[in-house]
C-alpha positions as CSV (number, residue, x, y, z in Angstrom):
1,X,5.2,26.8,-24.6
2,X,3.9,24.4,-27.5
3,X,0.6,24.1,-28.6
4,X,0.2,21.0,-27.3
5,X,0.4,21.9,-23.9
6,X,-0.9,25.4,-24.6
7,X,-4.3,23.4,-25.8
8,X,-5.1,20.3,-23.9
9,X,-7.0,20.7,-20.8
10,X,-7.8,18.6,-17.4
11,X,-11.1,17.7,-19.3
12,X,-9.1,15.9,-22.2
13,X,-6.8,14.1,-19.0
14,X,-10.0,13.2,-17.4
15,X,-11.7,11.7,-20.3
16,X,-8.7,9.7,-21.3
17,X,-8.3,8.2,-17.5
18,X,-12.2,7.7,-17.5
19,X,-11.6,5.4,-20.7
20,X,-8.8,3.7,-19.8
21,X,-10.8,2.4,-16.4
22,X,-14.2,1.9,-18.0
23,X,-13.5,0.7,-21.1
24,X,-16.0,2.2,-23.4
25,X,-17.2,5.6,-24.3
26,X,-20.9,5.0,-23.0
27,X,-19.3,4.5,-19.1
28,X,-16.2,6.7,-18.9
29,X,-18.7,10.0,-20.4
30,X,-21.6,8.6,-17.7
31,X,-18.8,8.9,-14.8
32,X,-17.6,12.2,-16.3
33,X,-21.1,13.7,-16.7
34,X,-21.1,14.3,-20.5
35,X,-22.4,13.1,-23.6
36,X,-20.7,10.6,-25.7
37,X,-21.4,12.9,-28.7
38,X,-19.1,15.7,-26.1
39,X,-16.9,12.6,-25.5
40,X,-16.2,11.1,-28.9
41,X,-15.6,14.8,-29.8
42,X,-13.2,16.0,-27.1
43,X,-11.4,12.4,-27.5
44,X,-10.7,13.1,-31.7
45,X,-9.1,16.4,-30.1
46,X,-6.4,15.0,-27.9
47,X,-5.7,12.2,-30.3
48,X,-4.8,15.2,-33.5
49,X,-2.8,16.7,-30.7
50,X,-0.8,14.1,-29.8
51,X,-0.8,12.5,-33.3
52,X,-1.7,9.4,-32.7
53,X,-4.3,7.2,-31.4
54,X,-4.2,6.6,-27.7
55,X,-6.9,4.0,-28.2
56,X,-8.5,0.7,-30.8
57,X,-12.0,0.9,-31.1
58,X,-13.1,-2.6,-30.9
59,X,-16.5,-4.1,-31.0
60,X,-16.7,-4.7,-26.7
61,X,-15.3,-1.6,-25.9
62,X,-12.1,0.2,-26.2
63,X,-8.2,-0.9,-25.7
64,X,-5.4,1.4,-24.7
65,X,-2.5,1.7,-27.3
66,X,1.2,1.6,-26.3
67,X,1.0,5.4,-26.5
68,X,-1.8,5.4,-24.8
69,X,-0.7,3.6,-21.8
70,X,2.2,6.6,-21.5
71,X,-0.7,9.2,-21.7
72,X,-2.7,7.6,-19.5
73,X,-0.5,7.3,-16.9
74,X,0.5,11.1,-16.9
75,X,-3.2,11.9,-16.9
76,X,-3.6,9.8,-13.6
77,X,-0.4,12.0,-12.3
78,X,-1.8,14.8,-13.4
79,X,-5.3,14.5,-12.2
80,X,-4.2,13.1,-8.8
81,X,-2.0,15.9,-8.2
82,X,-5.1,18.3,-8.6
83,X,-7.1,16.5,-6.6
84,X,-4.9,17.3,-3.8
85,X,-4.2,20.5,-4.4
86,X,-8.0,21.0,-4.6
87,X,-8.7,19.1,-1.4
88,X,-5.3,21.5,0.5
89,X,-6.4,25.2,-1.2
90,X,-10.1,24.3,0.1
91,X,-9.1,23.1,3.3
92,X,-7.0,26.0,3.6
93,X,-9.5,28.9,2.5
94,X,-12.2,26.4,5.4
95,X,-9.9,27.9,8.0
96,X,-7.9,24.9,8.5
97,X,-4.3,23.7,7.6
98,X,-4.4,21.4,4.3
99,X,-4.5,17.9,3.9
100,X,-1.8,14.5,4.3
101,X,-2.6,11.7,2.6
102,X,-0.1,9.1,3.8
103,X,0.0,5.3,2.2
104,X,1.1,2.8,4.9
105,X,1.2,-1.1,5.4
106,X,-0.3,-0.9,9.1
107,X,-0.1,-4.8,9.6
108,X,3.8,-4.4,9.3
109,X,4.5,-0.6,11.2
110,X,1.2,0.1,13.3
111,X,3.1,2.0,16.4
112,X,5.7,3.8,14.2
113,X,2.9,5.4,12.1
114,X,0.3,5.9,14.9
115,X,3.1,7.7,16.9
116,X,4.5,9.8,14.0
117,X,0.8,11.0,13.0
118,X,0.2,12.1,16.6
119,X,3.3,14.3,17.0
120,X,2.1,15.8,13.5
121,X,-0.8,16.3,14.7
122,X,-0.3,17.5,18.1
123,X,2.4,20.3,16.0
124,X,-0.5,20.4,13.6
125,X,-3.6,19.9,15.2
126,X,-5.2,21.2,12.2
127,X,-4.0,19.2,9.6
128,X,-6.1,17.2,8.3
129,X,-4.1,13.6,8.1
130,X,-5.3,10.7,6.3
131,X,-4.4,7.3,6.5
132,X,-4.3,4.4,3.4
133,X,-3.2,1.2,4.2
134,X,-2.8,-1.0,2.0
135,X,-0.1,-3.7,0.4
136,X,3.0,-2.1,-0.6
137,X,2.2,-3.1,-4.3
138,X,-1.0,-0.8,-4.1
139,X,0.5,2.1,-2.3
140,X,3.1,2.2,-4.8
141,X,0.1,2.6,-8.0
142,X,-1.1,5.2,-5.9
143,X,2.3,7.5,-4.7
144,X,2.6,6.6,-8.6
145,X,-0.8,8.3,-9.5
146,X,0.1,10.9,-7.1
147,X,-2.7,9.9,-4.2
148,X,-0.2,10.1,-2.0
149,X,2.1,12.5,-0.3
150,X,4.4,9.6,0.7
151,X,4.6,5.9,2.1
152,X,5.9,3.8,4.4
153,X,6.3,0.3,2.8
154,X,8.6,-2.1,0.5
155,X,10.3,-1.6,-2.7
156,X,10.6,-5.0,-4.1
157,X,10.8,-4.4,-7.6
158,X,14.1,-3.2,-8.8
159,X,12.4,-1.2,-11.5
160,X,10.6,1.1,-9.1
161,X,14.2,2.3,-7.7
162,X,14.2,5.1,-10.4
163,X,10.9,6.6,-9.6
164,X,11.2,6.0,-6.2
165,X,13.6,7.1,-3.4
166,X,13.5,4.6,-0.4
167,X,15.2,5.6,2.6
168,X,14.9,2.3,5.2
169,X,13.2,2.4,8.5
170,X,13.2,-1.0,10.0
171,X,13.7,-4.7,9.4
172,X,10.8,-6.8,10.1
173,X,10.9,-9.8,12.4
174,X,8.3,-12.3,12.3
175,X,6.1,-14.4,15.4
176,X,4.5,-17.9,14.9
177,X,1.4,-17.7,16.5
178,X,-1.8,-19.3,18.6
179,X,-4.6,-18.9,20.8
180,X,-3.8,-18.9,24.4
181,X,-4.3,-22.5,25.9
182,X,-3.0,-24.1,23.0
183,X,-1.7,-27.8,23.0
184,X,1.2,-26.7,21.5
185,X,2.3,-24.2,24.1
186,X,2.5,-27.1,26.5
187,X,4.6,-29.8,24.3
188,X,7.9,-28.3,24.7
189,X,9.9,-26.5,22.0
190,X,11.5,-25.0,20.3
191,X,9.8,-25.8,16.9
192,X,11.1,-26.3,14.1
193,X,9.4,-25.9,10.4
194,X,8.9,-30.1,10.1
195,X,7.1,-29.5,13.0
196,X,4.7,-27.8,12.5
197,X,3.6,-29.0,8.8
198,X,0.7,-31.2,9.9
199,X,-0.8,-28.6,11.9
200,X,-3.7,-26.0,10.7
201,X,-2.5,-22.8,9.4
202,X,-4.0,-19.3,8.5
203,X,-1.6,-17.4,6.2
204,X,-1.4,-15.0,4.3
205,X,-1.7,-15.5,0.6
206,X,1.2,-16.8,-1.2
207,X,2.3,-13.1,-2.8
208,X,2.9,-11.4,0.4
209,X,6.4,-11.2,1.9
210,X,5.6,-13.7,4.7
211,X,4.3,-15.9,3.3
212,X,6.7,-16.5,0.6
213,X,9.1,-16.5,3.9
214,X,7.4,-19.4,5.3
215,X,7.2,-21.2,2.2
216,X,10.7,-21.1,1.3
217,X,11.4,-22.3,5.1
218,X,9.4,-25.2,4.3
219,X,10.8,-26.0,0.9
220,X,13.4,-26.7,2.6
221,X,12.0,-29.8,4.6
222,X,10.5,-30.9,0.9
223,X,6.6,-30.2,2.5
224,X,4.3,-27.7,3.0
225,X,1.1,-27.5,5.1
226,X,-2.0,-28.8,3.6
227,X,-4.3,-27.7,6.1
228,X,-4.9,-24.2,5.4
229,X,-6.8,-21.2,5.3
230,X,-6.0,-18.2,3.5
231,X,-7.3,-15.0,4.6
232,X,-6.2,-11.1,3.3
233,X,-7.0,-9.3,6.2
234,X,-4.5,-9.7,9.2
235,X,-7.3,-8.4,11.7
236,X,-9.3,-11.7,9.9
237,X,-6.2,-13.9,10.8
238,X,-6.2,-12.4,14.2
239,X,-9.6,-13.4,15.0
240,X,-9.6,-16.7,13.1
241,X,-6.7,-18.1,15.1
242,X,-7.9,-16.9,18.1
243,X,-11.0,-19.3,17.8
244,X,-9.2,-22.1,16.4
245,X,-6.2,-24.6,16.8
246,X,-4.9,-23.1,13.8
247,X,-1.5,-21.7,13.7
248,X,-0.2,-18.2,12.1
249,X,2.7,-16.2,11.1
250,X,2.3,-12.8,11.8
251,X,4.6,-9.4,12.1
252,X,5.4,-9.1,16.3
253,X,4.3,-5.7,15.5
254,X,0.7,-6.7,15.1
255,X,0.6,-9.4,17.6
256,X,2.5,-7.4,20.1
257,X,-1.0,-6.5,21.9
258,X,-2.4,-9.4,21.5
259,X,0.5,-11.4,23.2
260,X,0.0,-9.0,26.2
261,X,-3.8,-9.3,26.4
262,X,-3.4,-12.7,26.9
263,X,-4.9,-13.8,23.7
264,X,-2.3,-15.2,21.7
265,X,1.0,-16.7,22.6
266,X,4.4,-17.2,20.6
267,X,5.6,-20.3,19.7
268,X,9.2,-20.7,20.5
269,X,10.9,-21.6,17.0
270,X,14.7,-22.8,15.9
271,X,14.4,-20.2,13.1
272,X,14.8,-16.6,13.4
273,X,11.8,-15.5,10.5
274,X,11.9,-11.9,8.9
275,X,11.0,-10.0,5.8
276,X,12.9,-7.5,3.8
277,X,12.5,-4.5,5.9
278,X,9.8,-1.3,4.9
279,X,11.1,2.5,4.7
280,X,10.2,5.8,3.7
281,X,9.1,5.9,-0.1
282,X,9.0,9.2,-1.9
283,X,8.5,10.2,-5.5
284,X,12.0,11.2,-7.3
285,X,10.4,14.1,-9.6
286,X,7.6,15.2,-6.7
287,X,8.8,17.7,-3.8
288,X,7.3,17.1,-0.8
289,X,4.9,19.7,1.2
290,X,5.8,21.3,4.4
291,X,3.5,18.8,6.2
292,X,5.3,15.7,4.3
293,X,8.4,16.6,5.1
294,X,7.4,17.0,8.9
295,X,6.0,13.6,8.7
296,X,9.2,12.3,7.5
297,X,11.3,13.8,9.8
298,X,9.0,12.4,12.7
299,X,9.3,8.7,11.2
300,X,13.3,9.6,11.7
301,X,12.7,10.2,14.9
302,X,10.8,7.7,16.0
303,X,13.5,4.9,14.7
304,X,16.4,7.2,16.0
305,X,14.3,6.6,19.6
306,X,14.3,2.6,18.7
307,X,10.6,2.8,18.4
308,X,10.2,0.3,15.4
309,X,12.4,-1.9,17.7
310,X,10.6,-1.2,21.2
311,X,7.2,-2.2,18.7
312,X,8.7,-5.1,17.2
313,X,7.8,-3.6,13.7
């Protein structure tokens, strides 16, 4: 084993991480508990170790080096990789049966995750499970960091292909939405994209997958909407649509329910609209747990049962 590895310690990773997110010595040693005597000391350390500086002292604070960003990454591995093991052993010696942390992009695949974590948990019951949801971009840092145990989301960029493996679940149609009683629903149809320009929209903003979807459908017709509302949150579209005449594109998946409460209705459209379908996403140099793999295998299922279909995810 080299000395390197013989000598550096979680401490040196955790200072380095703390720097890298804060910015200057003053913050990162106030989050870590420590002096910045104890910091600019321990920080000297790794630096001889490594043999070069992982960070330029400037006069506002402090900027990562190329070699620095390479550290800094494996610290954030590293670190979040003992963070679960921590939270597993102590749920473990608690009496109970570890922890899942699963990243997940509920808007697009709420019924194929919600069934999959029940039939863990009803094999499990006590397994602690916990649920991220966030944009596929995030989940990604995270399963990158080692937050996660796995995802279900997109690989979009081709350059996350080596450090990922992506096994696909389901393709991902797409419903034009709007409150029940609107005008719309009683002018006929189908729709088409010039259509609907002049109308009101909610959408999504113009990064996510659908939205880019709809915007290429209307580059087509040389227009786009100018009435608009953007809004992050899909439960925010949900509501804002319902209490407007404004129109949405949404996953079926996610206005599935909504549809059958009576709340919403679909517009009938002359385009079919999807996105590039989500999957299972898994670190190439991680092995899964016990409880990761069951997971996986009871996504697998659920497709193989036509779930993500029956859903509309």
């Amino acid at each position: 084993m080299s000395n390197f590895i013989q000598t550096l310690r979680f401490r040196h990773l955790a200072l380095v991480e703390a720097l890298a997110a804060h910015g200057t010595m003053h913050r990162a040693t106030e989050a870590l508990n420590m002096t910045q005597s104890t910091g600019s000391k321990m920080l000297m350390d790794v630096e001889a170790m490594v043999g070069c500086p992982l960070f330029v002292r400037e006069p506002r604070g402090m900027r990562v080096t190329e070699m620095g960003e390479l550290f800094v990454a494996h610290a954030r591995e590293q670190l979040g990789r003992l963070k679960r093991f921590e939270e597993g052993f102590l749920a473990m010696r608690q009496g109970g049966y570890g922890t899942l942390v699963v990243g997940a992009i509920m808007g697009s695949a709420p019924d194929l995750v919600a069934t999959t974590v029940a039939d863990v948990k009803r094999a499990r019951p006590h397994l602690t499970v916990r649920l991220v949801g966030e944009t596929s971009d995030q989940i990604l840092r995270l399963l990158e960091r080692g937050d996660l145990d796995l995802a279900v989301g997109r690989v979009s960029d081709p350059r996350h292909r080596t450090m990922f493996a992506f096994e696909p679940l389901s393709n991902e149609p797409l419903a034009i939405v709007v409150r029940a009683g609107h005008a719309l629903l009683s002018s006929g149809g189908p729709f088409s994209p010039a259509d609907l320009i002049d109308q009101p929209w909610v959408l999504q903003p113009t990064a996510t997958p659908a939205r880019r979807t709809l915007d290429a459908t209307f580059d087509r017709v040389g227009r786009r909407p100018t009435n608009v509302v953007e809004a992050e949150s899909i439960f925010g579209i949900l509501h804002l649509v319902q209490q407007s005449d404004a129109i949405a594109l949404l996953p079926i998946a996610v206005a599935r329910d909504h549809i059958r409460a009576g709340l919403l209705a679909e517009l009938a459209c002359t385009e079919v609209l999807t996105i590039a379908g989500f999957g299972l996403i898994t670190r190439r140099d991680a092995p899964l747990s016990d409880a990761a793999v069951m997971f996986a295998a009871g996504l697998r299922r659920c497709v193989a049962a036509g779930l993500p279909a029956a859903s509309a995810a």
